[in-house]
Structures are given as C-alpha cells and as structure tokens.
C-alpha positions in Angstrom: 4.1 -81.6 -64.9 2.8 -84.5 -63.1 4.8 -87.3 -61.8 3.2 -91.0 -61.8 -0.2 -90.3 -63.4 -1.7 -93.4 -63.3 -1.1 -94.1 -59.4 -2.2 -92.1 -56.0 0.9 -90.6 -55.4 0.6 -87.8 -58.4 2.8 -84.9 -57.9 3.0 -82.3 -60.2 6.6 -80.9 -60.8 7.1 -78.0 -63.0 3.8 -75.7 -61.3 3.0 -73.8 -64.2 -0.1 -73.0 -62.8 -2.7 -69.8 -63.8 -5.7 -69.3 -62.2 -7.7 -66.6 -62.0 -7.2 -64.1 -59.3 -9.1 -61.8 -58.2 -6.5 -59.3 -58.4 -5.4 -60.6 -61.5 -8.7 -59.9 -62.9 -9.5 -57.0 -61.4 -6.0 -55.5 -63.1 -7.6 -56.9 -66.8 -6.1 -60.2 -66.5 -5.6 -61.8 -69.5 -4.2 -65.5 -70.9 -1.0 -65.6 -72.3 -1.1 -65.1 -76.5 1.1 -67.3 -78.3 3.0 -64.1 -79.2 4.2 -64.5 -75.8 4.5 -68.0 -75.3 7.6 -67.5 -78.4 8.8 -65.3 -76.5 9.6 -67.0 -73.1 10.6 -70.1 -75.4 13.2 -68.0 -76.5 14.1 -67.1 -73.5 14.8 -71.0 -72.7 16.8 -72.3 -75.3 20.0 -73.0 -73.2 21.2 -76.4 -72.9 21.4 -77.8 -69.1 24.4 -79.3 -69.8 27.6 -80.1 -72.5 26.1 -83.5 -72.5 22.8 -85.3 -72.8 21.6 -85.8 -69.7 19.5 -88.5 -70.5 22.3 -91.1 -70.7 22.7 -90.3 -67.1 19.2 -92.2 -66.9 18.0 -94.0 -69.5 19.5 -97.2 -69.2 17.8 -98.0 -65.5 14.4 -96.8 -67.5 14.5 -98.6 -70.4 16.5 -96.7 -72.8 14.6 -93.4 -71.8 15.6 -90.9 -70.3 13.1 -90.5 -66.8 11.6 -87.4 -67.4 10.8 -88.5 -70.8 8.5 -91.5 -69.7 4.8 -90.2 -69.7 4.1 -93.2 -66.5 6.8 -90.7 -64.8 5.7 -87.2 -65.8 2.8 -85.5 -67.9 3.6 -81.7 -68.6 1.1 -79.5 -68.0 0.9 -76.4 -70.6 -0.7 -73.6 -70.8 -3.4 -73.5 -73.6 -1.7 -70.8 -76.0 1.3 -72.6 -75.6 -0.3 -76.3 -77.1 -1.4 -73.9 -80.0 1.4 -72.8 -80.6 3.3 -76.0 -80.4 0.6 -77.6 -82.6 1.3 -75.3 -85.4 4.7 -76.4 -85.5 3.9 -80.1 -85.9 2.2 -83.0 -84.6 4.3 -83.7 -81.4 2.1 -83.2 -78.9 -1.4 -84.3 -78.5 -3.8 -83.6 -75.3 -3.6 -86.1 -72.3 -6.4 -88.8 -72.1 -6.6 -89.7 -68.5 -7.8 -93.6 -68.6 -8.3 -94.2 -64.3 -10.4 -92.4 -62.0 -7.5 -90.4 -60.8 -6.2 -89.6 -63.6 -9.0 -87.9 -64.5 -9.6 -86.1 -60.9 -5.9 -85.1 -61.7 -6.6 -83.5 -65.2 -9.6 -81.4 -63.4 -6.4 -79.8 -61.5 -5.4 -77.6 -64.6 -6.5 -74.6 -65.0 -9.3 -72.8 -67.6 -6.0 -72.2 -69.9 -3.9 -75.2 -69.0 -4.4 -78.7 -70.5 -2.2 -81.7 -69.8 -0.4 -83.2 -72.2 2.2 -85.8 -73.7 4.7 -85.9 -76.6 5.6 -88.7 -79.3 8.4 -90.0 -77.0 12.1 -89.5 -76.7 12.4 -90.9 -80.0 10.7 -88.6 -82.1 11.7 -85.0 -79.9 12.2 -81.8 -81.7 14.4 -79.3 -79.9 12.8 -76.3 -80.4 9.1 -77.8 -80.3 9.9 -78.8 -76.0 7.3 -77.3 -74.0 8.1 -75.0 -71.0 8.1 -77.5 -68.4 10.4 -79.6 -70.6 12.9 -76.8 -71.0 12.7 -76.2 -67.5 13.1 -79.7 -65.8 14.8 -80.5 -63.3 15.0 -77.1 -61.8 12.3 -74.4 -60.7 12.7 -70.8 -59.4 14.1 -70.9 -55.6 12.4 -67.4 -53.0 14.5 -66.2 -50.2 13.0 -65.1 -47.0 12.3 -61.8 -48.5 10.2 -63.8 -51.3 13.1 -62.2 -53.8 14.2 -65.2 -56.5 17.9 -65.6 -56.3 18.6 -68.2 -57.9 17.5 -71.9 -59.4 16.7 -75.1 -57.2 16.3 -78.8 -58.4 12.5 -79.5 -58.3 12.5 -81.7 -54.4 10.4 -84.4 -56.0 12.6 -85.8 -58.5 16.1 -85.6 -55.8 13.9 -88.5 -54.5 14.3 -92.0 -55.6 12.2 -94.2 -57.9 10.1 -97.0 -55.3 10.7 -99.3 -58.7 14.4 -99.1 -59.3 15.9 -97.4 -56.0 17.4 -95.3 -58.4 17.9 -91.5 -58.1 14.9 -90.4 -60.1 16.4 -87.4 -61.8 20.8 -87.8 -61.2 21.6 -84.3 -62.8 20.0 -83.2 -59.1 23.5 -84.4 -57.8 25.7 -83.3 -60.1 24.7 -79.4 -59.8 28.6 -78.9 -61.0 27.5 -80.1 -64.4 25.0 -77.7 -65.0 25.7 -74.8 -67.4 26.0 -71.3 -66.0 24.4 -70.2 -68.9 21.5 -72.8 -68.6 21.1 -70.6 -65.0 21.2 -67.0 -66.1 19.2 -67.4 -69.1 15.9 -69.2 -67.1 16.8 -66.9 -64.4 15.4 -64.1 -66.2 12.1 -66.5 -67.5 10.9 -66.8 -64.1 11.3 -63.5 -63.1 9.5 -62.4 -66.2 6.5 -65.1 -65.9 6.1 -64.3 -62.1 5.5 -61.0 -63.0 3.3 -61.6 -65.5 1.2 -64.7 -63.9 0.6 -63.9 -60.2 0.2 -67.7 -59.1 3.9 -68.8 -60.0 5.1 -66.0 -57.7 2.7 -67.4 -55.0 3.4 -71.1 -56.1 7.1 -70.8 -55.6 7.0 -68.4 -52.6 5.3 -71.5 -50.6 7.6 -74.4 -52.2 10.9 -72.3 -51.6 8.9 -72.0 -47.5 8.5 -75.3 -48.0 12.3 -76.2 -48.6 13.3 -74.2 -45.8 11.0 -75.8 -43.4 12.2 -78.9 -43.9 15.9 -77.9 -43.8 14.9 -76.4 -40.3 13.2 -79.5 -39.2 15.4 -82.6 -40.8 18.8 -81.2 -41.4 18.2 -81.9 -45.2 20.3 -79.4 -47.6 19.1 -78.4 -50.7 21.3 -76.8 -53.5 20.5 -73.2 -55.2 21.8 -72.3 -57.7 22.8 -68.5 -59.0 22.9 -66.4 -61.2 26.3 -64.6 -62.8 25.2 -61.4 -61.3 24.4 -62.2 -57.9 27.1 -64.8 -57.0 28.9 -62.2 -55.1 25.6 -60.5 -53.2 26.3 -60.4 -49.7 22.1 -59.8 -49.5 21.4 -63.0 -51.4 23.2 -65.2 -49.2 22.2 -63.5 -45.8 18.7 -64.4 -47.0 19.3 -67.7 -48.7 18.1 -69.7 -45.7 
C-alpha cells in the first residue's frame, strides 16, 4: 500500500510484493489463482480489535478513518486477487495515477500486482477488504535467525502526519487493544504467503534488519507482537533483538 501518492515522499506500507525470481522460476513459479487468494482471505477475517478503530482517527481526518483516505494510502493487490474482488462487486476499481510520480510509482508493481482504490469508508464491505486492508497496521516481524515470531506495527504509520501532527495510525500505541486472535490467526497468513511468494520472506527479512538497526543506532523501541504459542519461547525472545 502506498502512503501519500500524490507527493515525493511515497512509501509503500503493506509490501505485498511478487516478482519474479529466478529461483522462483526456476522451481515453476506460478501467480497466485484466485482459488488461493480465498483462501488466505479466510485466513484474515479476524477483527483487530472489540472496537472500530477508525474512531480512534477519523475525526482529525475528516470523518475517515486514515488508512481509509486514498491521498494517505493506495493498496497494492495482487492481480488474482482484484479478480476476485471484482466478482464480488464493484468496490474496487484500478488506480489512475494523475502526476508524474504517481505514475513512476504505479511502474513499482509488479507483472501480477496493480494498484488500486475502494469506494471509500462509506460504502466498505467486510468481506470484500483486500489483503493489505485486513492486514493494516501491522506486518510480519524476522528475528535474527530470519524466523517470524510474531506481528509488528508497519514503522511508517507510528510516525506522525506533517499536516495534523497527529499520530498517523493511534492503534500503533495501543498494542494492548489488539486482539490475540487478530495475532494468531495473520500469524499463520504470513508464514503461509512467505512460503509461497519468495519476495515477502526477503521483503520482511530486510524491514525487520531494518527495525533492529535503528533500535541499535537511536534507542527507538518497537513493539512485536506474538503469537499464543510462542509467548512462552525462551528461543523467540533470545532472538527478538
């Protein structure tokens, strides 16, 4: 997902990248069907919290919640996944990039990714959210033996907004609030898509490195969150950091 498309500073959040690798293709690489796309939705039908986040939000960005606000993020799906999507209804739509950024941006994606936007906040349907909708805020987090142990709030949106001064994403402090559930159910998504698509291993090998540098260098913290099942691992936590 990319954050501020229509200005220099473009980040994309939610990294679900594919490319094609040569040892991807060399091992019959293939796109992901819509058969599975269903499947990992599935896999993501958790709610982050008891409440709706958005409220937490909306009211510094004018009665939307942040991430819902295409000038603040445009998701970026993988091809089978806008099929399927589309067959459901008429949510989403392809991404038109108007500047001469946007549209070095949308060269970014992928052969079978295409960015894309929604209808809005007002007209979402649950079970029609894209991957990186289901995801947001929080991405797969690598130890130093590049195992995932847990979940970690994506760094860009801890940040806050130049325009309000605002915490762009407050559920990144108020990890208490997020459902355990939430965290062992997309626990087992990313270890299933990382297995699957090479590049989001890789992807969030060098982000979680990325994290740790900066701990290293500045002091700053970062929150991981776990799974039920390795809360108690001695061997997680020895290699958290």
């Amino acid at each position: 997902m990319l954050e501020n498309p229509t200005t220099p500073a473009i980040l994309i959040y939610i990294n679900i990248r594919a490319f094609n690798l040569g040892h991807n293709m060399a091992a019959g690489f293939k796109d992901l069907t819509t058969e599975e796309i269903r499947y990992y939705h599935s896999l993501l039908t958790e709610e982050l919290t008891d409440f709706d986040c958005g409220d937490l939000c909306k009211g510094d960005n004018g009665g939307e919640p942040y991430c819902c606000k295409a000038e603040h993020a445009v998701p970026l799906l993988y091809k089978a996944e806008f099929e399927h999507l589309k067959a459901m209804g008429d949510l989403w739509h392809e991404w038109k990039p108007v500047t001469g950024e946007d549209k070095k941006i949308k060269e970014t994606a992928s052969r079978d990714q295409l960015f894309c936007e929604c209808k809005g906040i007002a007209h979402c349907v649950r079970d029609q959210r894209s991957i990186s909708c289901r995801t947001f805020p929080l991405e797969p987090y690598l130890d130093r033996r590049n195992v995932i142990i847990g979940l970690t709030f994506v760094r860009d949106f801890t940040q806050r907004d130049p325009d309000t001064g605002k915490v762009k994403c407050p559920m990144t402090r108020r990890k208490n609030d997020v459902r355990q559930e939430f965290v062992d159910a997309h626990f087992v998504f990313w270890e299933k898509i990382m297995l699957r698509r090479e590049e989001e291993f890789e992807t969030y090998v060098e982000t979680s490195r990325s994290l740790r540098r900066e701990r290293n260098r500045t002091g700053r913290q970062f929150q991981v969150l776990m799974p039920s099942h390795l809360k108690e691992s001695r061997m997680a936590r020895k290699f958290m950091y």
